[in-house]
HTML snippet that shows the backbone in 3Dmol.js (N, CA, C, O; Angstrom):
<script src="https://3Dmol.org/build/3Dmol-min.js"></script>
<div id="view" style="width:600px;height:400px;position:relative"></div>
<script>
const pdb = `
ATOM      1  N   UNK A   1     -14.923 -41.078-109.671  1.00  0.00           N
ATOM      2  CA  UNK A   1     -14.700 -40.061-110.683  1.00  0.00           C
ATOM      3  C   UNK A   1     -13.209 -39.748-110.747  1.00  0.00           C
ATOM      4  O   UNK A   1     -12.530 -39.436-109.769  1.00  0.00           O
ATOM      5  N   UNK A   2     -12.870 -39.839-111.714  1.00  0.00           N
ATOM      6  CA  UNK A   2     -11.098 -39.341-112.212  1.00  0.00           C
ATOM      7  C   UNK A   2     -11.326 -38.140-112.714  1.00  0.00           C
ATOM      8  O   UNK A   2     -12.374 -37.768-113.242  1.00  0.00           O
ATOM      9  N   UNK A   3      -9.832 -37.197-112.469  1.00  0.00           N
ATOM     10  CA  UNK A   3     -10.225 -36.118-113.126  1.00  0.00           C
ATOM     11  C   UNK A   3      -9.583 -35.738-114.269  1.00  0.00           C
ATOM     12  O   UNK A   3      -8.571 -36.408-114.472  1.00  0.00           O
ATOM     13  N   UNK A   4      -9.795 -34.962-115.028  1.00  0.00           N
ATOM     14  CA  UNK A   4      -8.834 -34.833-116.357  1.00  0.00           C
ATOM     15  C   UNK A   4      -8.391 -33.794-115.633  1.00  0.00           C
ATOM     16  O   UNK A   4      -8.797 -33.359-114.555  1.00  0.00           O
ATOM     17  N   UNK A   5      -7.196 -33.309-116.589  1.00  0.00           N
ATOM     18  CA  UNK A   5      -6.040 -32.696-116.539  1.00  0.00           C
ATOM     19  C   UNK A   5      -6.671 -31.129-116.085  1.00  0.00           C
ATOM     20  O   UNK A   5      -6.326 -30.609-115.024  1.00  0.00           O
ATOM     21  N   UNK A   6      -7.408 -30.620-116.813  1.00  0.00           N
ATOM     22  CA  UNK A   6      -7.645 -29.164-116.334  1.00  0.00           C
ATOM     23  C   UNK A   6      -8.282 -29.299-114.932  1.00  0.00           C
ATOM     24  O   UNK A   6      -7.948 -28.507-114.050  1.00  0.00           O
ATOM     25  N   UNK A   7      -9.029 -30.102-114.736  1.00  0.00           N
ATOM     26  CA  UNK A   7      -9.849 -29.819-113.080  1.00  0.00           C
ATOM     27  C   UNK A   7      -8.977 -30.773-112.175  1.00  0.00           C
ATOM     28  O   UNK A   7      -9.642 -31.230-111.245  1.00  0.00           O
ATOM     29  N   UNK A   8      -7.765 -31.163-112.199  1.00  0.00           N
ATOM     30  CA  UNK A   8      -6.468 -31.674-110.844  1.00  0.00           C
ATOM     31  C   UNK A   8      -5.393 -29.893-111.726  1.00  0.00           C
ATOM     32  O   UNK A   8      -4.740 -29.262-110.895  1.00  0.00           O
ATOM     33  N   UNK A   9      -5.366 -29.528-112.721  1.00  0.00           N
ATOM     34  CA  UNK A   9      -4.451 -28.514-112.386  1.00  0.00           C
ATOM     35  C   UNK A   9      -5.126 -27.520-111.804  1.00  0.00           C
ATOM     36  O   UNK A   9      -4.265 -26.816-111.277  1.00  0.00           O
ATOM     37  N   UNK A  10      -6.357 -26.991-111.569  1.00  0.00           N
ATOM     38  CA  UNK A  10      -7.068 -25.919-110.856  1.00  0.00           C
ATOM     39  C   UNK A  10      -7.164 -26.561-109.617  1.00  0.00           C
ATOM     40  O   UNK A  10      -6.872 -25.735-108.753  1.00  0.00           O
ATOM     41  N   UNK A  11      -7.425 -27.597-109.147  1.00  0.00           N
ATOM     42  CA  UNK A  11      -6.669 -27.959-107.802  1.00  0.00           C
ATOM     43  C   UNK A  11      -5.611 -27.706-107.165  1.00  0.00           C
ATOM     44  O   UNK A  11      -5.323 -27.032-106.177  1.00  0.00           O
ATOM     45  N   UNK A  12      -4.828 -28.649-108.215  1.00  0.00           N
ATOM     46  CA  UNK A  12      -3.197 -27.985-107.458  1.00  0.00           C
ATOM     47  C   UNK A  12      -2.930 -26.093-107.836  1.00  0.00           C
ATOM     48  O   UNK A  12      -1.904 -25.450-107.611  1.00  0.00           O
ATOM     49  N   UNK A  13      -3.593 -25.838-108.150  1.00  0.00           N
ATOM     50  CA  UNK A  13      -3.405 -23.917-108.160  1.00  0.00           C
ATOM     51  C   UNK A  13      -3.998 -22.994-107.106  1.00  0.00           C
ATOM     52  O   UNK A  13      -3.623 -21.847-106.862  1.00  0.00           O
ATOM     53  N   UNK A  14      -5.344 -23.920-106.302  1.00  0.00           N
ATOM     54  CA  UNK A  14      -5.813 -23.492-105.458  1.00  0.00           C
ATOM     55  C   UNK A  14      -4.938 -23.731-103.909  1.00  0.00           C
ATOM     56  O   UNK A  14      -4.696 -22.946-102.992  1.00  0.00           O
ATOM     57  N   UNK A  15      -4.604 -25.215-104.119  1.00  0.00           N
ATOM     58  CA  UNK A  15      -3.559 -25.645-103.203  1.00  0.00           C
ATOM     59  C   UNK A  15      -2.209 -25.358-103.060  1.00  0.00           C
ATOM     60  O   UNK A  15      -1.521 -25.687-102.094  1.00  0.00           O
ATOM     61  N   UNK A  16      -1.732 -24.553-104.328  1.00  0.00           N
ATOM     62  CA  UNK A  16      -0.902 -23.875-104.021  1.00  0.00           C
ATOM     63  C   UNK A  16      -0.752 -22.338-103.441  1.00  0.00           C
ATOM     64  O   UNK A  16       0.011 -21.797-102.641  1.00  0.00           O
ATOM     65  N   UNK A  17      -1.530 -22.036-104.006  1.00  0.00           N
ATOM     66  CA  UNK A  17      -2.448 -20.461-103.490  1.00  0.00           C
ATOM     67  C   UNK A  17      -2.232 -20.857-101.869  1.00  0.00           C
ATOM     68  O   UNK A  17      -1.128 -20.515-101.443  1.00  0.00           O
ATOM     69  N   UNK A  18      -3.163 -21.560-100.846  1.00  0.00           N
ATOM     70  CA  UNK A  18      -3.394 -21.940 -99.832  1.00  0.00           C
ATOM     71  C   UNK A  18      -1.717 -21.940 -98.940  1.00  0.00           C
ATOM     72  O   UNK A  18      -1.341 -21.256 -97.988  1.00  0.00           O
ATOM     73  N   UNK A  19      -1.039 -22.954 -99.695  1.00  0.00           N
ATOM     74  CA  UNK A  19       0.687 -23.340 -99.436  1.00  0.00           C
ATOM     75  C   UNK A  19       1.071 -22.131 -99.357  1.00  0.00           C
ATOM     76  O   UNK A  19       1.500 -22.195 -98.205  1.00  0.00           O
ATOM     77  N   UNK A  20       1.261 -21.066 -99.668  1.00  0.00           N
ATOM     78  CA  UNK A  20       1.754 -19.563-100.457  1.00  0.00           C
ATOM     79  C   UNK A  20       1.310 -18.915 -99.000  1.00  0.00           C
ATOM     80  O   UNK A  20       2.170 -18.584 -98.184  1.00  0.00           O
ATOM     81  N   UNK A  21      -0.289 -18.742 -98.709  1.00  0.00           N
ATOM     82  CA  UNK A  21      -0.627 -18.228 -97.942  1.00  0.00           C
ATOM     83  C   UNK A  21      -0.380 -18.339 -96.575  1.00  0.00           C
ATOM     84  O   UNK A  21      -0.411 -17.472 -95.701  1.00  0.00           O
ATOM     85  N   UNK A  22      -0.077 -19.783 -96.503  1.00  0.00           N
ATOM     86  CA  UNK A  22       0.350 -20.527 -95.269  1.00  0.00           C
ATOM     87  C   UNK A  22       1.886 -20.122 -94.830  1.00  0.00           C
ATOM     88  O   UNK A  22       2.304 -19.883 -93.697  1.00  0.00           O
ATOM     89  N   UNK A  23       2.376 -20.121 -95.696  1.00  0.00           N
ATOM     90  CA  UNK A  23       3.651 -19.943 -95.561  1.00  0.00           C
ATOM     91  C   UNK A  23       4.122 -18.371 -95.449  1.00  0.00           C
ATOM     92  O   UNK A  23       5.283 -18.135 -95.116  1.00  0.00           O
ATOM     93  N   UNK A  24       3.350 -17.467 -95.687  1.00  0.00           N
ATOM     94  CA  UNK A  24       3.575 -16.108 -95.777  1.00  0.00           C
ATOM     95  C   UNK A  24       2.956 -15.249 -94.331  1.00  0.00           C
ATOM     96  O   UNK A  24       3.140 -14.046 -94.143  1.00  0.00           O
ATOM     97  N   UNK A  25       2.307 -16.032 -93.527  1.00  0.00           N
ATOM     98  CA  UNK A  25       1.500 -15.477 -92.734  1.00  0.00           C
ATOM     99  C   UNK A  25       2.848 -15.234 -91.479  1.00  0.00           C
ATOM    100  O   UNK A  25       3.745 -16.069 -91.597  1.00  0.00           O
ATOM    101  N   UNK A  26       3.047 -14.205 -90.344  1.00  0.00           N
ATOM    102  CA  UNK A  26       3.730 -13.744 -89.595  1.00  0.00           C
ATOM    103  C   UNK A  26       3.751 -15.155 -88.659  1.00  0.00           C
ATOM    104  O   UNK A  26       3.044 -16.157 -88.552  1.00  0.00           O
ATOM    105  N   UNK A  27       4.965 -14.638 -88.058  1.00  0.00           N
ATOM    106  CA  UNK A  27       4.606 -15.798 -86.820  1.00  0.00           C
ATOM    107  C   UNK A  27       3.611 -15.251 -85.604  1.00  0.00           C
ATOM    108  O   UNK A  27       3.579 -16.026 -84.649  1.00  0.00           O
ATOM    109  N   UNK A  28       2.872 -14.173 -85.479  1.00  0.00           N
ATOM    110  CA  UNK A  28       2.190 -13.930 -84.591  1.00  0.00           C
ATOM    111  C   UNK A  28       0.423 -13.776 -84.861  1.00  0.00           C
ATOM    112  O   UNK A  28      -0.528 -13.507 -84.128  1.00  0.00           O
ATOM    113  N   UNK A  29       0.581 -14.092 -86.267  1.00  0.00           N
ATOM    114  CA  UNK A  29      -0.396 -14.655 -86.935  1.00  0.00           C
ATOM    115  C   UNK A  29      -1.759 -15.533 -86.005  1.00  0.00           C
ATOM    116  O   UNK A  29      -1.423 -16.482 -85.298  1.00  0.00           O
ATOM    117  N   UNK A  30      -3.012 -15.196 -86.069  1.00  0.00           N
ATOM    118  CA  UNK A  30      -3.941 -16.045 -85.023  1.00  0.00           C
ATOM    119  C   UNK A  30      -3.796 -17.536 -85.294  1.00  0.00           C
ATOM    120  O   UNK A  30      -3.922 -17.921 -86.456  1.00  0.00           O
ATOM    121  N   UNK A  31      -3.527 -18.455 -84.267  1.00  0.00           N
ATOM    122  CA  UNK A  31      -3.403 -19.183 -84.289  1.00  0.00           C
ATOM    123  C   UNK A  31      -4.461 -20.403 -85.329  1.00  0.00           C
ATOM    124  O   UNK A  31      -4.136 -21.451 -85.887  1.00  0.00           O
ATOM    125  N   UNK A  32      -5.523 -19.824 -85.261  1.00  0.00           N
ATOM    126  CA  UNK A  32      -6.915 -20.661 -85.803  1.00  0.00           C
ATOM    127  C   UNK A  32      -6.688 -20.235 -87.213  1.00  0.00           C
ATOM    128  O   UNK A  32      -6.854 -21.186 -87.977  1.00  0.00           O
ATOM    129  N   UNK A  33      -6.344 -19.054 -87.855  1.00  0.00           N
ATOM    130  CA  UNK A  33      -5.964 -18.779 -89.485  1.00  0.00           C
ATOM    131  C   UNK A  33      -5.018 -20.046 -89.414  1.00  0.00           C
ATOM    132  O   UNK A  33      -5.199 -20.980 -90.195  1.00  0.00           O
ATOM    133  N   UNK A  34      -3.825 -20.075 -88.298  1.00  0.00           N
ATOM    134  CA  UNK A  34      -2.600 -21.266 -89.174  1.00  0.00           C
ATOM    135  C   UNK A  34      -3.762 -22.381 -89.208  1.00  0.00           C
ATOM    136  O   UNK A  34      -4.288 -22.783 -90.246  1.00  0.00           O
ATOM    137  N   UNK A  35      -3.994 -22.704 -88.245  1.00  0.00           N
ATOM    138  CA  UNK A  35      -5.160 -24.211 -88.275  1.00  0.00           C
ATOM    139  C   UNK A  35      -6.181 -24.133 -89.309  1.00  0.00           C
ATOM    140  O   UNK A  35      -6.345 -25.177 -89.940  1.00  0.00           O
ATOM    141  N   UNK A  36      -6.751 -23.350 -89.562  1.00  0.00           N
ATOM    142  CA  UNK A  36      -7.909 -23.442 -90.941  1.00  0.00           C
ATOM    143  C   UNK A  36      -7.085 -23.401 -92.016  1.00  0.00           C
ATOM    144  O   UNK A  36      -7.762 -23.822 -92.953  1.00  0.00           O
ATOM    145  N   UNK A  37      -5.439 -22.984 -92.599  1.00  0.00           N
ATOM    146  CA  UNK A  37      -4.681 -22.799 -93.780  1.00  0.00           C
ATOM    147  C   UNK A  37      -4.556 -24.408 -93.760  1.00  0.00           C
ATOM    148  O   UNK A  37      -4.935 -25.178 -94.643  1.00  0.00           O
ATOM    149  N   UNK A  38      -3.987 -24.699 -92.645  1.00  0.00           N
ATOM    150  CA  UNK A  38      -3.484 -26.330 -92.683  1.00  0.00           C
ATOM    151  C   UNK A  38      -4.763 -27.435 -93.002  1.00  0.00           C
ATOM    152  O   UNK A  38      -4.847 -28.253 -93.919  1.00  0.00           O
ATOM    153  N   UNK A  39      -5.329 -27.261 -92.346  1.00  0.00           N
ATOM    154  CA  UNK A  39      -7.005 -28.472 -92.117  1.00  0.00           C
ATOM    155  C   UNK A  39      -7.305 -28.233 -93.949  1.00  0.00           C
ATOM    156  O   UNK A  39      -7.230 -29.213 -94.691  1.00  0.00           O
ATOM    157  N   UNK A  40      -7.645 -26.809 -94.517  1.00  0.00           N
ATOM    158  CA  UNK A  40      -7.923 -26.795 -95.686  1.00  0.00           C
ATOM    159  C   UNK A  40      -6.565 -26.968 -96.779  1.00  0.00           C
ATOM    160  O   UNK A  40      -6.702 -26.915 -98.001  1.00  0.00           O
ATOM    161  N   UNK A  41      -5.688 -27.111 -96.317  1.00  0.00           N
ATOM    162  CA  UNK A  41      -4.583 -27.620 -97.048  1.00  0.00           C
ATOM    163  C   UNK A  41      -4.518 -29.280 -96.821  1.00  0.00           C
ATOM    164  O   UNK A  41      -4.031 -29.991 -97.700  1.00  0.00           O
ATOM    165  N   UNK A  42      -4.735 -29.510 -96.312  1.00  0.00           N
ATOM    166  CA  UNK A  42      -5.555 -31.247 -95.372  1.00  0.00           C
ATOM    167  C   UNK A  42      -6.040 -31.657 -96.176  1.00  0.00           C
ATOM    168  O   UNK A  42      -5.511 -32.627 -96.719  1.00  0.00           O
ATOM    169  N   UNK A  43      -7.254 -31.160 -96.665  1.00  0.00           N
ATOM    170  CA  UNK A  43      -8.365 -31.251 -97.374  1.00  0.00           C
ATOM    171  C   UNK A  43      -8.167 -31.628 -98.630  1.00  0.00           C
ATOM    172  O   UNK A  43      -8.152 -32.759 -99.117  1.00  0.00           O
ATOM    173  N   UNK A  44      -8.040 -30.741 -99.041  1.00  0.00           N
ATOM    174  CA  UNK A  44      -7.514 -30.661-100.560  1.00  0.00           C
ATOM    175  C   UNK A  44      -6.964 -31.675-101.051  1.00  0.00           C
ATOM    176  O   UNK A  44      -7.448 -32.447-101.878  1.00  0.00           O
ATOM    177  N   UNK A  45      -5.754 -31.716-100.474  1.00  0.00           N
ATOM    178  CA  UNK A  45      -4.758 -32.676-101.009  1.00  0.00           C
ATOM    179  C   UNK A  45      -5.260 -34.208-100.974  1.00  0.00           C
ATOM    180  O   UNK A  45      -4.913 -35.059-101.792  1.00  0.00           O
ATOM    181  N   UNK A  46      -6.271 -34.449 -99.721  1.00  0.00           N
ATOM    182  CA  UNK A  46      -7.363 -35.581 -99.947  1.00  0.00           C
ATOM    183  C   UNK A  46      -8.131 -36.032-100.638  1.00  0.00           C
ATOM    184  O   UNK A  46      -8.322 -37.223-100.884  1.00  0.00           O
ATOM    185  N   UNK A  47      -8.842 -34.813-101.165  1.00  0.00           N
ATOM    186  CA  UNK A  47      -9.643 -34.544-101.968  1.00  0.00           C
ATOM    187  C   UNK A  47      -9.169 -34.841-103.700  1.00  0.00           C
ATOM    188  O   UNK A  47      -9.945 -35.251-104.563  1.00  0.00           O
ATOM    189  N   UNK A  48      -7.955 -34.568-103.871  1.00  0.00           N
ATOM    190  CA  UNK A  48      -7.015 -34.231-104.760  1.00  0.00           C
ATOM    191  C   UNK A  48      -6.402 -36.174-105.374  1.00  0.00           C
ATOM    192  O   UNK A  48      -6.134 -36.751-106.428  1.00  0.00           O
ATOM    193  N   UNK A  49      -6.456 -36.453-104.011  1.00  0.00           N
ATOM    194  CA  UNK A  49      -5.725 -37.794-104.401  1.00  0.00           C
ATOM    195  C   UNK A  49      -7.047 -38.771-104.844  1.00  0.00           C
ATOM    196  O   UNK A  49      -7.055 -39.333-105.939  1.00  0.00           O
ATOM    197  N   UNK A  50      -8.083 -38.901-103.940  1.00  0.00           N
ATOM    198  CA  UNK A  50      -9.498 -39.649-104.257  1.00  0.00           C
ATOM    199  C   UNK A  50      -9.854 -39.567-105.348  1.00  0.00           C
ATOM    200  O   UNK A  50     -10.190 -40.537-106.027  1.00  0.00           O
ATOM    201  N   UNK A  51      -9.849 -38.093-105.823  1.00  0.00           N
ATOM    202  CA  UNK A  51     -10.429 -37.710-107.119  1.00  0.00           C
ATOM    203  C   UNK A  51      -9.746 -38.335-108.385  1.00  0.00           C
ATOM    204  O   UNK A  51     -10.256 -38.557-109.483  1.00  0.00           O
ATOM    205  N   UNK A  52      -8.331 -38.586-107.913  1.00  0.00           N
ATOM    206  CA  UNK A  52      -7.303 -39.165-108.830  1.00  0.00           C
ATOM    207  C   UNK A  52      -7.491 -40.715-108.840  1.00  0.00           C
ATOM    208  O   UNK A  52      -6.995 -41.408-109.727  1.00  0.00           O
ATOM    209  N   UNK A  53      -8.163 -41.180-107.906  1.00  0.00           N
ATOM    210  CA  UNK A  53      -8.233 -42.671-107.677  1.00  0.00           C
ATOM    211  C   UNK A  53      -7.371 -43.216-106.659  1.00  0.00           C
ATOM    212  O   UNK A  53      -7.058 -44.397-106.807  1.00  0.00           O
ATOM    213  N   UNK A  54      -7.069 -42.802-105.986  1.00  0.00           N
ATOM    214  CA  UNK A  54      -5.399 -42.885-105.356  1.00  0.00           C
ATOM    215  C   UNK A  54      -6.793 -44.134-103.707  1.00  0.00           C
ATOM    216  O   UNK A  54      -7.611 -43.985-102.799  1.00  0.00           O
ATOM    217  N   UNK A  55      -6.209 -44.912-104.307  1.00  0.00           N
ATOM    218  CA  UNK A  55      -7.010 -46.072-102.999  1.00  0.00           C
ATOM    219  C   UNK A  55      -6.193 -45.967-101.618  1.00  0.00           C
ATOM    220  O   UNK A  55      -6.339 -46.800-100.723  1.00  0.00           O
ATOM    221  N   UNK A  56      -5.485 -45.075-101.542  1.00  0.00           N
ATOM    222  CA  UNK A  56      -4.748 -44.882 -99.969  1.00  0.00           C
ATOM    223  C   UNK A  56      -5.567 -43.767 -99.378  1.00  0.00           C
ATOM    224  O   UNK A  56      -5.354 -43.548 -98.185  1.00  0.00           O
ATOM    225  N   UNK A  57      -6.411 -43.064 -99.950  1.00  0.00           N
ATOM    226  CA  UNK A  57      -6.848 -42.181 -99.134  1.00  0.00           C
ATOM    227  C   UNK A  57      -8.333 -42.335 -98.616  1.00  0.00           C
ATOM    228  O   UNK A  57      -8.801 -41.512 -97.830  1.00  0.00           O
TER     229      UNK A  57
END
`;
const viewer = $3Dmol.createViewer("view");
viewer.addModel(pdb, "pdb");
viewer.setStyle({}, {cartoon: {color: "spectrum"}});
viewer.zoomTo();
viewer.render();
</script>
């Protein structure tokens, strides 16, 4: 499945949301929030490329 243009830009908006959040969190922040921001920032962007066709992922 390829995606058209509106459902990879509500991707990359969620994944940026995520990036935003990741990046805003303290440094004393629980360690497992940074690890679940990252793993689901992981995700995505996997998710993101497959969906695109991208045969490296």
């Amino acid at each position: 499945m390829i995606l058209n243009t509106a459902e990879r830009r509500k991707i990359e908006a969620v994944i940026e949301l995520c990036r935003e959040a990741r990046e805003r969190l303290q440094p004393n922040a629980p360690f497992r929030l940074r690890v679940l921001l990252d793993m689901t920032l992981l995700e995505l962007g996997k998710e993101l490329a497959r969906l695109n066709g991208d045969r490296a992922v």
